[in-house]
Legacy VTK file of the C-alpha trace (Angstrom):
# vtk DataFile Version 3.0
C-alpha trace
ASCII
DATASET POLYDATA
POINTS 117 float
113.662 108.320 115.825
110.044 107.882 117.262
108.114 110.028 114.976
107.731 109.267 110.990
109.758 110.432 108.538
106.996 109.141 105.846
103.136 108.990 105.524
100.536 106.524 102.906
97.300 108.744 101.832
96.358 104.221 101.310
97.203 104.134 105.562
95.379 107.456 106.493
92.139 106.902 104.384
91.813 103.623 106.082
91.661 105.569 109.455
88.795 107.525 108.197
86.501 108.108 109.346
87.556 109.228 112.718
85.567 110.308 115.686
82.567 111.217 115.828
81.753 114.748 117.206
79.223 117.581 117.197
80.997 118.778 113.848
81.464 115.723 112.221
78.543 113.582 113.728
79.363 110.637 110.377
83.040 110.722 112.547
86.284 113.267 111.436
87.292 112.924 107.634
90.710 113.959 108.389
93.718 111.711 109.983
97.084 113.325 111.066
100.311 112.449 109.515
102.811 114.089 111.637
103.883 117.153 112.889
106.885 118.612 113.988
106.975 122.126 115.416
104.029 124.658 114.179
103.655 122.515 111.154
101.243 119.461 110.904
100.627 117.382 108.007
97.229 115.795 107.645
94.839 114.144 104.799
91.170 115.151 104.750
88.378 113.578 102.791
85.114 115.298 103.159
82.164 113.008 102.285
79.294 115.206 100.521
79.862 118.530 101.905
82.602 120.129 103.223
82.122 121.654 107.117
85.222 123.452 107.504
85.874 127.133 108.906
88.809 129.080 108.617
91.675 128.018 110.610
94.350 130.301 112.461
97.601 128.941 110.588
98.538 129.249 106.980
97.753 126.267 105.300
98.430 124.724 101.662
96.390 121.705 100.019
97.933 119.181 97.764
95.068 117.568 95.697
95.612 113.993 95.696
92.226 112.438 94.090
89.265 113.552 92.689
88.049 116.554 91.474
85.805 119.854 91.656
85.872 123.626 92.794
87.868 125.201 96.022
85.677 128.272 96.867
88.757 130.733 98.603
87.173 134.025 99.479
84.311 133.584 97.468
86.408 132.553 94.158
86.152 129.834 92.351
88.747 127.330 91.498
88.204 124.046 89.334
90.570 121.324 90.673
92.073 117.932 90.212
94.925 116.056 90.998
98.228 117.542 91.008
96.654 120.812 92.307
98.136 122.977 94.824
96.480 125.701 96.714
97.482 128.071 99.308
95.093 129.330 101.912
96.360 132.387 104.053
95.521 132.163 108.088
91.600 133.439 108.391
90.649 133.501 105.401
87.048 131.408 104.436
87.278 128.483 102.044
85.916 125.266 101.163
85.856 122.205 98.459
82.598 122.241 96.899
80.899 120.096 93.809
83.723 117.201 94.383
83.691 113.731 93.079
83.106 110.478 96.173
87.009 110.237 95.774
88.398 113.890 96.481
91.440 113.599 99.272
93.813 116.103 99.622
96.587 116.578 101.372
96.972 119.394 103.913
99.735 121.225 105.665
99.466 123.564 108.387
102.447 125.702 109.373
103.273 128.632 111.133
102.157 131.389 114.159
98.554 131.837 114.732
97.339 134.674 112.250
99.901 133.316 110.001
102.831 134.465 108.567
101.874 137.503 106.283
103.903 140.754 106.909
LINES 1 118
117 0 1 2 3 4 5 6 7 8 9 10 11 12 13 14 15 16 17 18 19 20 21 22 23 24 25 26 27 28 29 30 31 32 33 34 35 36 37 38 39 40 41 42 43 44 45 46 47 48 49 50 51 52 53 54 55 56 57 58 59 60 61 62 63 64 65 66 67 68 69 70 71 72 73 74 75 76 77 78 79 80 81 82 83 84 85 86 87 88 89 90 91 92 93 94 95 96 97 98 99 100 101 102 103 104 105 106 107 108 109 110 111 112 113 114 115 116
């Protein structure tokens, strides 16, 4: 099999940062896992602030270090390790307040729009 069957958040944040473009002009805090199908698997570390927009797919996070708020819709969420959140296709979020270590995991999945009925 040519793909992997397993990913290191130790391998990925040694990728980081990645290139640098007009969005992330320090280079992209995010490095891809896999993928297979619709579904990706990626870790992001933000430095400082977080740039993202909402994305078309359904996506969860899987905190894996550090610690702060995930704004979701204009809510706020303290998190830290261990946390899981699930972000429905569209909809506006970001990590806010978070400690120089925050990574989380991320996993995108699904049609465009998402999957909501």
């Amino acid at each position: 099999m040519d793909r992997p069957l397993k990913a290191s958040a130790t391998e990925l944040l040694a990728r980081l940062p990645g290139k640098a473009s007009a969005k992330w002009p320090q280079g992209e805090r995010f490095a891809r896992a896999f993928a297979h199908g619709s579904m990706s698997v990626e870790l992001y570390a933000p430095v400082g602030d977080d740039p993202q927009t909402p994305h078309a797919q359904d996506e969860l996070y899987f905190i894996h270090s550090g610690s702060g708020e995930f704004v979701l819709e204009g809510e706020r969420h303290a998190f830290g390790p261990g946390t899981a959140f699930f972000v429905p296709a569209g909809a506006a979020h970001r990590f806010e307040n978070f400690t120089p270590d925050f990574a989380t995991w991320v996993v995108f999945w699904g049609p465009d729009g998402g999957e909501a009925g």
